[in-house]
N, CA, C and O of each residue as an XYZ file, in Angstrom:
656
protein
N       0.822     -1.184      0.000
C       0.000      0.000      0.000
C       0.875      1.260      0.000
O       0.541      2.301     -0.567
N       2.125      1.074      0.740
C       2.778      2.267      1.001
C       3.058      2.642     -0.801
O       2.641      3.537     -1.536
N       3.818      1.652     -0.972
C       4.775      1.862     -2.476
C       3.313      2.218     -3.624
O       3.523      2.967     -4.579
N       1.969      1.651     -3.426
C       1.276      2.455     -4.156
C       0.361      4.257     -3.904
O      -0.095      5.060     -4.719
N       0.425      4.255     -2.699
C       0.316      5.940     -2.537
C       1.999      6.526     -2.931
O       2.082      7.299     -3.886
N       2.951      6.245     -2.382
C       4.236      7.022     -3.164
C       4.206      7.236     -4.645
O       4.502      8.345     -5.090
N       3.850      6.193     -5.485
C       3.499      6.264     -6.670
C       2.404      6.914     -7.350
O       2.429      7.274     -8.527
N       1.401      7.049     -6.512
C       0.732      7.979     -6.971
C       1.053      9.593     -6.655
O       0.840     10.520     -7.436
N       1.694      9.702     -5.129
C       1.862     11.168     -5.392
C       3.288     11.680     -6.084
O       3.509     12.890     -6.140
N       4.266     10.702     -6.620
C       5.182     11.239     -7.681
C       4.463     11.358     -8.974
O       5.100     11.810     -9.925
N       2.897     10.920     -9.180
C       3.043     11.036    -10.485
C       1.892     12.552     -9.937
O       1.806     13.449    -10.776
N       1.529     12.640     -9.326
C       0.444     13.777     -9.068
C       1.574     15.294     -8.683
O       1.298     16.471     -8.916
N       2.647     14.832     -8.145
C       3.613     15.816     -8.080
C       4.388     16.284     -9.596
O       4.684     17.452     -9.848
N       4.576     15.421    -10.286
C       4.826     15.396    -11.730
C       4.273     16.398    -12.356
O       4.776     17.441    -12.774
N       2.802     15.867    -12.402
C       1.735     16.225    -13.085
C       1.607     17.940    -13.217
O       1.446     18.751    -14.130
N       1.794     17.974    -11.636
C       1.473     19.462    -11.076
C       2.839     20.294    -11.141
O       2.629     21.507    -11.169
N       4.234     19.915    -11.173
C       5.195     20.497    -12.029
C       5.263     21.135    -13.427
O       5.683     22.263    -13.684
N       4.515     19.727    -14.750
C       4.190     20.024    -15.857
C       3.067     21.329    -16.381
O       2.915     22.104    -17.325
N       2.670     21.100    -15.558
C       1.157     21.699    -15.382
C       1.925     23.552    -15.113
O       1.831     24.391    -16.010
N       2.486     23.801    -14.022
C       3.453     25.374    -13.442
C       4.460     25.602    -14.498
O       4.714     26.750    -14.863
N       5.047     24.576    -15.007
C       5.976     24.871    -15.887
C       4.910     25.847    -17.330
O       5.006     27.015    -17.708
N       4.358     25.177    -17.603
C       3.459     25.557    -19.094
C       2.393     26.787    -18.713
O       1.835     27.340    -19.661
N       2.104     27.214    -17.400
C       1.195     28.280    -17.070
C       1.742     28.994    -16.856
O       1.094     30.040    -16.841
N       3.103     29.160    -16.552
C       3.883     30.533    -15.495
C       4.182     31.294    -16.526
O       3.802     32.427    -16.230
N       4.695     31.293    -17.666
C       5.119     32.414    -18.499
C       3.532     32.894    -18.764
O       3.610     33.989    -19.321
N       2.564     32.637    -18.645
C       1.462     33.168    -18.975
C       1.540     34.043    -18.031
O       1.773     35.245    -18.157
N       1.320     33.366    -16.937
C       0.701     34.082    -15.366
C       1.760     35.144    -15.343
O       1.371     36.191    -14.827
N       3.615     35.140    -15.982
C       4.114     36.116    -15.639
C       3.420     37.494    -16.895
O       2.740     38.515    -16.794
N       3.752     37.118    -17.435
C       2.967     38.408    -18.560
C       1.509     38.682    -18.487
O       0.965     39.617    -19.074
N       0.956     37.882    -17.792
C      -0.441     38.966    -17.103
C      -0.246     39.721    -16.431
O      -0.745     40.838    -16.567
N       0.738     39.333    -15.223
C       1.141     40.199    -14.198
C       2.088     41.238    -14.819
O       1.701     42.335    -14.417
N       2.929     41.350    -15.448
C       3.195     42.614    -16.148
C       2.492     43.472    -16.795
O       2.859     44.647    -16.813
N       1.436     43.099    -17.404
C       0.663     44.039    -17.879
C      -0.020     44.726    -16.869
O       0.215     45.932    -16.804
N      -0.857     44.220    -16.015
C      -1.319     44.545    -15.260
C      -0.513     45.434    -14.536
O      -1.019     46.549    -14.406
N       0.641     45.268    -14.002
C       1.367     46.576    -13.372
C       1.394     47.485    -14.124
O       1.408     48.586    -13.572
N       1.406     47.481    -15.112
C       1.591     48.689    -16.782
C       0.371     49.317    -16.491
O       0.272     50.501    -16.167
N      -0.447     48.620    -16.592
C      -2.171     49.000    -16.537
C      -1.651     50.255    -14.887
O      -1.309     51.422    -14.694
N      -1.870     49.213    -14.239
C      -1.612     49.796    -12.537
C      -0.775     51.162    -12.619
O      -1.452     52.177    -12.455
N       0.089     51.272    -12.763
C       1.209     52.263    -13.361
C       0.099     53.615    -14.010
O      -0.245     54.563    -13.305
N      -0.300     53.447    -15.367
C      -1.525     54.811    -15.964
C      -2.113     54.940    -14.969
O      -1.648     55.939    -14.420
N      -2.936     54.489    -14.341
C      -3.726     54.438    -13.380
C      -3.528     55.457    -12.156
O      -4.262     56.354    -11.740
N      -2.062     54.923    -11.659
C      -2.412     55.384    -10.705
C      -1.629     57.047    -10.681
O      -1.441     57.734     -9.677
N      -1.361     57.305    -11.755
C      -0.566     58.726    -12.337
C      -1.766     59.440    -12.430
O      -1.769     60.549    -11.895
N      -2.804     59.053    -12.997
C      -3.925     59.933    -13.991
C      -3.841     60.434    -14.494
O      -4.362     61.512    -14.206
N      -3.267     60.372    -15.575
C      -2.646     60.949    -16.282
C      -1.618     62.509    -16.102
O      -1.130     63.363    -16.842
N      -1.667     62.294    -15.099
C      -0.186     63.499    -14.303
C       1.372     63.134    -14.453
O       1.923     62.036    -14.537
N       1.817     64.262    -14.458
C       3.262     63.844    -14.587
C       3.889     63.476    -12.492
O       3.603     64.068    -11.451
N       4.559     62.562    -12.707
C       5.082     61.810    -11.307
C       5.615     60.607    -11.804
O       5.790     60.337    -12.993
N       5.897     59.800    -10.695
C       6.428     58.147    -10.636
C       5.140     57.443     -9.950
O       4.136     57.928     -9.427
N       5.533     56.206    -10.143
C       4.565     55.154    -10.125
C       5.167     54.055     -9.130
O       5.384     53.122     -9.903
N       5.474     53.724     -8.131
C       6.326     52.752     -7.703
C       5.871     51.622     -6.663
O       5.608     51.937     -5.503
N       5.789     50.360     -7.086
C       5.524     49.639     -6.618
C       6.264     49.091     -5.316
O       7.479     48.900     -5.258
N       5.314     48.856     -4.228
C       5.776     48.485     -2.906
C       5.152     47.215     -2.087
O       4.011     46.756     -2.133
N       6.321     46.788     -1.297
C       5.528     45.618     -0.512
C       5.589     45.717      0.520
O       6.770     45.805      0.856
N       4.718     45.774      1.577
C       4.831     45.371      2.785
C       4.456     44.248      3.248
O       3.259     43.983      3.133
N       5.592     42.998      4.079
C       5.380     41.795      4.336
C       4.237     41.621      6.045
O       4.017     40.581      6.666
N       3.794     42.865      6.327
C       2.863     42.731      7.570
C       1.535     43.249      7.613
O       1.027     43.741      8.620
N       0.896     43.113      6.329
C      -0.436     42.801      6.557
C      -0.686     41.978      7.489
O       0.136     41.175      7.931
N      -2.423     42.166      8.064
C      -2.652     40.959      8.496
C      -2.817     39.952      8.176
O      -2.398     38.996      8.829
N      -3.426     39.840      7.161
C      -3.386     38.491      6.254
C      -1.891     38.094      5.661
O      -1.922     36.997      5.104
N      -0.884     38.585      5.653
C       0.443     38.566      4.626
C       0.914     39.814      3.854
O       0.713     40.937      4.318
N       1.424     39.659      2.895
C       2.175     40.488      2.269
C       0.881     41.390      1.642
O      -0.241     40.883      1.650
N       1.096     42.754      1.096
C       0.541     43.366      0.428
C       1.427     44.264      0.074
O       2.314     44.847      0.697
N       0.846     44.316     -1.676
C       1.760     45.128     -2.709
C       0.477     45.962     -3.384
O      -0.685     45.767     -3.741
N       1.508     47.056     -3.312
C       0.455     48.623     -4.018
C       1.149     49.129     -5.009
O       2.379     49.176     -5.054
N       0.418     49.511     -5.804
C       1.325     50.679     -6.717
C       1.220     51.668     -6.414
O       0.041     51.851     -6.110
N       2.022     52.869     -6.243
C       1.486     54.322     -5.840
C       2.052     55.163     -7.004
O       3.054     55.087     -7.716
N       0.734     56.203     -6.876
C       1.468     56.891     -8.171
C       1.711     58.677     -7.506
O       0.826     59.493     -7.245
N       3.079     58.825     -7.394
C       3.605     60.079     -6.775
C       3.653     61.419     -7.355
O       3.550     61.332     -8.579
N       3.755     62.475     -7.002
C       4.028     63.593     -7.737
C       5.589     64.016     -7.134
O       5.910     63.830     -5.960
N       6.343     64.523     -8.005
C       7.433     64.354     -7.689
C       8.055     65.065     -6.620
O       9.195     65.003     -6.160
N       6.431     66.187     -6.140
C       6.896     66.189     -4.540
C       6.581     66.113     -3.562
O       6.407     66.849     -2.591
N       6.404     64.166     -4.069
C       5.389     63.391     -2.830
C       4.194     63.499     -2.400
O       3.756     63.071     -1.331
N       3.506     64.206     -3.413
C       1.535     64.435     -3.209
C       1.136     63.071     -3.800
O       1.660     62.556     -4.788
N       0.297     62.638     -3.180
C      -0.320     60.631     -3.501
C      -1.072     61.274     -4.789
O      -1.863     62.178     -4.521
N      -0.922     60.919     -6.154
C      -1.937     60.848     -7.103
C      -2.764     59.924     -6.845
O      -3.957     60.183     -7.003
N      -2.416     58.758     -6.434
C      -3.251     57.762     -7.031
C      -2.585     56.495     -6.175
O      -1.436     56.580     -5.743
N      -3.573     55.076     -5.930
C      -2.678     54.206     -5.713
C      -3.637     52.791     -6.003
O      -4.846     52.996     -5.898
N      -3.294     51.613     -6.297
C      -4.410     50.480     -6.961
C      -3.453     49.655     -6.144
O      -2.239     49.861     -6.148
N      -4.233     48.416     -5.222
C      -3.417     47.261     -4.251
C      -3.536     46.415     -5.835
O      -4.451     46.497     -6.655
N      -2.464     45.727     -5.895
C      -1.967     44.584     -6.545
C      -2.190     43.442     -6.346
O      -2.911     42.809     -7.116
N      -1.585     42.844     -5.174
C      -1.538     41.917     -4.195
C      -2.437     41.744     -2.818
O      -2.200     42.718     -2.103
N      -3.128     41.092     -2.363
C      -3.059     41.347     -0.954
C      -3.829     39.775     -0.500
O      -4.291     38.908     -1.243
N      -3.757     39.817      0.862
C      -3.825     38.472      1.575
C      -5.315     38.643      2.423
O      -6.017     37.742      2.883
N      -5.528     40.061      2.458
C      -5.990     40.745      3.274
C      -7.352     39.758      3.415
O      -7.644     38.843      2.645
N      -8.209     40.249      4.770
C      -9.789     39.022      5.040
C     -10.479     40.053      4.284
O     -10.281     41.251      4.490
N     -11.423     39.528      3.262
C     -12.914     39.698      2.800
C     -13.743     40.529      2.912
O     -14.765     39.876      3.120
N     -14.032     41.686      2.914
C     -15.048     42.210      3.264
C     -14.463     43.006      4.629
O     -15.374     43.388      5.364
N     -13.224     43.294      5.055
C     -12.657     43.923      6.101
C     -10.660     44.598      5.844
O     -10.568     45.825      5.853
N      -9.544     43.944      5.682
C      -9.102     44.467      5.246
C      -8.574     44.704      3.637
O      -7.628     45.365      3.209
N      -9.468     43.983      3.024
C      -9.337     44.138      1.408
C      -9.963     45.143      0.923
O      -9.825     45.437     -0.264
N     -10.905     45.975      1.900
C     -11.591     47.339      1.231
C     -10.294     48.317      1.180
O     -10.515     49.517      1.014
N      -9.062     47.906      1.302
C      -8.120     49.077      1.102
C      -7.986     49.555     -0.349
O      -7.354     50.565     -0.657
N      -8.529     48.878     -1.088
C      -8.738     49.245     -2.754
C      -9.416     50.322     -2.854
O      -9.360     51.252     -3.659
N     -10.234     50.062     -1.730
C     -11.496     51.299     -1.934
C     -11.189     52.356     -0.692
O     -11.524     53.511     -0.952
N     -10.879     52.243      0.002
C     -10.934     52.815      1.579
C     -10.246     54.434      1.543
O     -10.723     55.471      2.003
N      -9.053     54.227      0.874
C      -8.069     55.643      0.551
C      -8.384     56.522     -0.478
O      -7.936     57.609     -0.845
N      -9.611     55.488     -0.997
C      -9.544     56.626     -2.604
C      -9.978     57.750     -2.136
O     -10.281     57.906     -0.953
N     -10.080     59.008     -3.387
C     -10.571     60.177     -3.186
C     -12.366     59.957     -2.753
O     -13.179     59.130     -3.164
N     -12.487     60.958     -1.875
C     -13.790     61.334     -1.665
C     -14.356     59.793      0.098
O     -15.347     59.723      0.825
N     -13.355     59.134      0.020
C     -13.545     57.402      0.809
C     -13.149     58.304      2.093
O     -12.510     59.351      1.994
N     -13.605     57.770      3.287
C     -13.441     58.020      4.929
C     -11.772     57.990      5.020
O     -11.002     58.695      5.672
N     -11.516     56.814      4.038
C      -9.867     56.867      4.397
C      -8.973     58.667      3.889
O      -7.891     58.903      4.426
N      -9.295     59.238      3.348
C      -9.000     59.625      1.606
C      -7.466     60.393      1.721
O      -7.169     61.444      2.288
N      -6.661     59.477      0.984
C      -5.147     59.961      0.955
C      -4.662     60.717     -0.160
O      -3.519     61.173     -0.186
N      -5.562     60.876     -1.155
C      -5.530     61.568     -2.963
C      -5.175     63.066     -2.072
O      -5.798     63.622     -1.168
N      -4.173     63.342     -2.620
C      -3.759     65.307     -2.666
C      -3.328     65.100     -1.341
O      -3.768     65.929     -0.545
N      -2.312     63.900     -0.707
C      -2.147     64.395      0.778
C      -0.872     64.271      0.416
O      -0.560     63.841     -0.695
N      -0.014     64.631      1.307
C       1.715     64.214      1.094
C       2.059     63.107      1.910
O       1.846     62.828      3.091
N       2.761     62.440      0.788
C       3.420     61.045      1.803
C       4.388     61.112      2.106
O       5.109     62.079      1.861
N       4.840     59.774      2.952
C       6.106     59.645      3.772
C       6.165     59.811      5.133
O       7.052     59.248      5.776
N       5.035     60.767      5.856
C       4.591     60.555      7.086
C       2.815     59.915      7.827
O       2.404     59.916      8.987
N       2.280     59.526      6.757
C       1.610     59.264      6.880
C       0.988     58.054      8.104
O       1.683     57.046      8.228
N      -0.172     58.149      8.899
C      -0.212     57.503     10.554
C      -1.648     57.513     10.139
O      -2.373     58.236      9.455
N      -1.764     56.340     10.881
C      -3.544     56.254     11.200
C      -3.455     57.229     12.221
O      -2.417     57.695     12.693
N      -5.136     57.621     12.659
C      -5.305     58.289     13.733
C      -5.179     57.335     15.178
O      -5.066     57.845     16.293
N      -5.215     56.135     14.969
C      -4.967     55.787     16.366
C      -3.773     55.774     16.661
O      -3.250     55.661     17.769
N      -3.244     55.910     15.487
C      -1.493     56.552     16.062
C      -0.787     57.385     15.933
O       0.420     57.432     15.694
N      -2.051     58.605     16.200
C      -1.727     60.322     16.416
C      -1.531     60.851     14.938
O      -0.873     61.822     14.566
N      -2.201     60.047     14.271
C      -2.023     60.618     12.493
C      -3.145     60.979     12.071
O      -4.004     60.978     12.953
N      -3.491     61.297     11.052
C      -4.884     61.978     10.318
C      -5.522     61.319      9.497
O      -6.426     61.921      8.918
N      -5.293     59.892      9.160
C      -5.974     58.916      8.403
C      -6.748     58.137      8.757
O      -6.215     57.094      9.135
N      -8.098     58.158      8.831
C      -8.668     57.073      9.218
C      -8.545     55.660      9.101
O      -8.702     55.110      8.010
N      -8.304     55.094     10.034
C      -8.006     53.342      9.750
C      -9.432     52.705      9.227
O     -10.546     52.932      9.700
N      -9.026     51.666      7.893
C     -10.488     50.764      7.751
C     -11.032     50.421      9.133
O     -10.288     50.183     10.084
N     -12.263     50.408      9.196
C     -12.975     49.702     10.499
C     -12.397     48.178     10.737
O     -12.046     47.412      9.839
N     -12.386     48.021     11.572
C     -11.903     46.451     12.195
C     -10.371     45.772     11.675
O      -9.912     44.667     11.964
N      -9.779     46.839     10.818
C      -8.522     46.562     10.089
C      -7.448     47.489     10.312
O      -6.716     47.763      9.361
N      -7.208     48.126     11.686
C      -6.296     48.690     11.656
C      -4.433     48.094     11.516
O      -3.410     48.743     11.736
N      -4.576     46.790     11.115
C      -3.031     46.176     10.929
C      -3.106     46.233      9.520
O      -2.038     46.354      8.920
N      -4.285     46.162      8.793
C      -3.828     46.124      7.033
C      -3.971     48.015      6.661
O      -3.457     48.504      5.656
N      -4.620     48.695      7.511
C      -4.251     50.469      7.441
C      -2.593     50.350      7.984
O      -1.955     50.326      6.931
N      -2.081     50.305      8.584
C      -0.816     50.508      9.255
C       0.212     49.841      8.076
O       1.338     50.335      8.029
N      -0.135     48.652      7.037
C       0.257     48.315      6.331
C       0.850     48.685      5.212
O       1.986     48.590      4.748
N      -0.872     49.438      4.643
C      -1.174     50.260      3.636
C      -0.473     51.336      3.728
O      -0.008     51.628      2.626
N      -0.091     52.298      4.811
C       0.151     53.724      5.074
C       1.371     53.190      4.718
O       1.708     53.505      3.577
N       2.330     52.318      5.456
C       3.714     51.571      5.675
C       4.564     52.063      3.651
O       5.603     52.616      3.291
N       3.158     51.347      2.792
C       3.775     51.086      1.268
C       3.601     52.441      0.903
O       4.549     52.915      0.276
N       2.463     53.335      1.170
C       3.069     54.829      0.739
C       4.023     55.612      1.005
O       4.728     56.343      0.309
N       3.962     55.339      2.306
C       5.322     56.334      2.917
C       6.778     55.216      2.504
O       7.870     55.683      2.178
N       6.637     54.462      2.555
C       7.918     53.703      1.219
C       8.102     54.109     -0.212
O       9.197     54.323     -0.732
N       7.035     54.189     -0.754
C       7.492     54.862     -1.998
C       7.509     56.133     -1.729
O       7.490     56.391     -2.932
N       7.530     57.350     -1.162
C       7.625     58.226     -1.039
C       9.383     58.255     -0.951
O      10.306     58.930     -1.408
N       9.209     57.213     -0.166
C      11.166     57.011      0.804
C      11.431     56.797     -0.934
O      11.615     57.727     -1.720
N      11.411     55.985     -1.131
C      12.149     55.374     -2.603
C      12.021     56.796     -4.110
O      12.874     56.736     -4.996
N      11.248     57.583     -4.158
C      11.235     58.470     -4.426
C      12.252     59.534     -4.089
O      13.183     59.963     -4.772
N      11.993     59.745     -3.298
C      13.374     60.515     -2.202
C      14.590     60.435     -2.504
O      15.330     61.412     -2.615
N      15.068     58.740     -2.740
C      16.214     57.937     -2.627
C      16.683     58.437     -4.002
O      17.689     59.137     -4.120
N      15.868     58.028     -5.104
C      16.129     57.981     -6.503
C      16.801     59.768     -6.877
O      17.818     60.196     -7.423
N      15.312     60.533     -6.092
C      16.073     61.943     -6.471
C      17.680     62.345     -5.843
O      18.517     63.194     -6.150
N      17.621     61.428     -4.973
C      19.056     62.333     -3.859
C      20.072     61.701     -5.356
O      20.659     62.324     -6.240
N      19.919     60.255     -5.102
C      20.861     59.858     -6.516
C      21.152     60.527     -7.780
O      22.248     60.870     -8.223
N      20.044     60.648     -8.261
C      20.139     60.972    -10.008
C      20.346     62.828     -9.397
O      20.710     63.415    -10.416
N      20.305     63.348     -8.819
C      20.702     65.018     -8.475
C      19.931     66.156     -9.132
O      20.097     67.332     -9.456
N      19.029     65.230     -9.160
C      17.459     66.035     -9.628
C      17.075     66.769     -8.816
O      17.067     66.272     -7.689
N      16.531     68.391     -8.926
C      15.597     68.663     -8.011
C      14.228     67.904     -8.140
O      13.901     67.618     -9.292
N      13.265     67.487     -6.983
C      12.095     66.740     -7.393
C      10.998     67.398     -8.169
O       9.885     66.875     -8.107
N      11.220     68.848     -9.141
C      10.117     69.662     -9.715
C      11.266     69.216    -11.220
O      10.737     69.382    -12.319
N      12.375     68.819    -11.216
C      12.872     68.751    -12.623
C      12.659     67.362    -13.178
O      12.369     67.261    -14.370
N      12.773     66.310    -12.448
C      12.666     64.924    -12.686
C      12.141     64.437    -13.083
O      11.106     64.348    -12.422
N      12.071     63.444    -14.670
C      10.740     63.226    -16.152
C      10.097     62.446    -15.235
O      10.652     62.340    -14.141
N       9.181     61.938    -15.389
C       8.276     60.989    -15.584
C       8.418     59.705    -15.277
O       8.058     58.917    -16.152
N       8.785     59.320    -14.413
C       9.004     57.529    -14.750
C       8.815     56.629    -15.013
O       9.481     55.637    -14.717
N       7.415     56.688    -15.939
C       6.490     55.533    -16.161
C       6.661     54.875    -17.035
O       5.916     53.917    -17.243
């Protein structure tokens, strides 16, 4: 019995190798487009950078955003990518920050950005203040990474093209 379950899960392990091998170049060029997509998006058509971020402490896991910056750090725009987040509680961060939303981070400056339960001016999603603390975490990162790029390239941040 043993030697016939081993045999079946080398061939079901097989199977499911063949199977990742022949889907992943797909699955990777969806996911590039889609950041491309993500990228217009979250510029609006403004001139800034676009820069994708992860933070590994959601509550659910990792979550990745795109943010789209003005080059002196005003949030245009931002679309979650990724997230682990629970259902109906911290996955409304898609929706939660947009303009006009209880969260609303559009026209604010990043890089210091705090929920209010931690003396900041953003409202945390209801019942999700570890995937807000998350969320705030990947703006004020690309803001940092923004920052970083200008100190490098010796740009002032009002001269610096476009990065999209």
């Amino acid at each position: 019995m043993a030697i016939v379950l081993t045999g079946i899960a080398v061939v079901a392990g097989a199977a499911l190798g063949y199977v990742n091998s022949i889907t992943a170049p797909t699955i990777e060029a969806l996911k590039v487009q889609q950041e491309k997509e993500a990228e217009q998006e979250v510029l609006n058509g403004q001139e800034g950078s676009a820069i994708k971020i992860t933070d590994p402490k959601g509550f659910g896991g990792a979550l990745t955003v795109m943010v789209g910056l003005a080059q002196d750090g005003t949030i245009l725009g931002y679309k979650v990518l990724e997230s682990s987040e629970t259902p109906g509680l911290g996955a409304k961060a898609q929706d939660w920050f947009q303009k006009g939303q209880k969260g609303d981070i559009i026209g604010k400056q990043a890089g210091k950005l705090e929920v209010s339960k931690d003396g900041g001016e953003v409202d945390a999603i209801t019942a999700s203040t570890i995937t807000s603390r998350a969320f705030l975490r990947c703006i004020n990162a690309a803001y940092k990474t923004l920052s970083e790029n200008d100190a490098q390239s010796g740009a002032s941040p009002q001269a610096k093209p476009n990065n999209n």
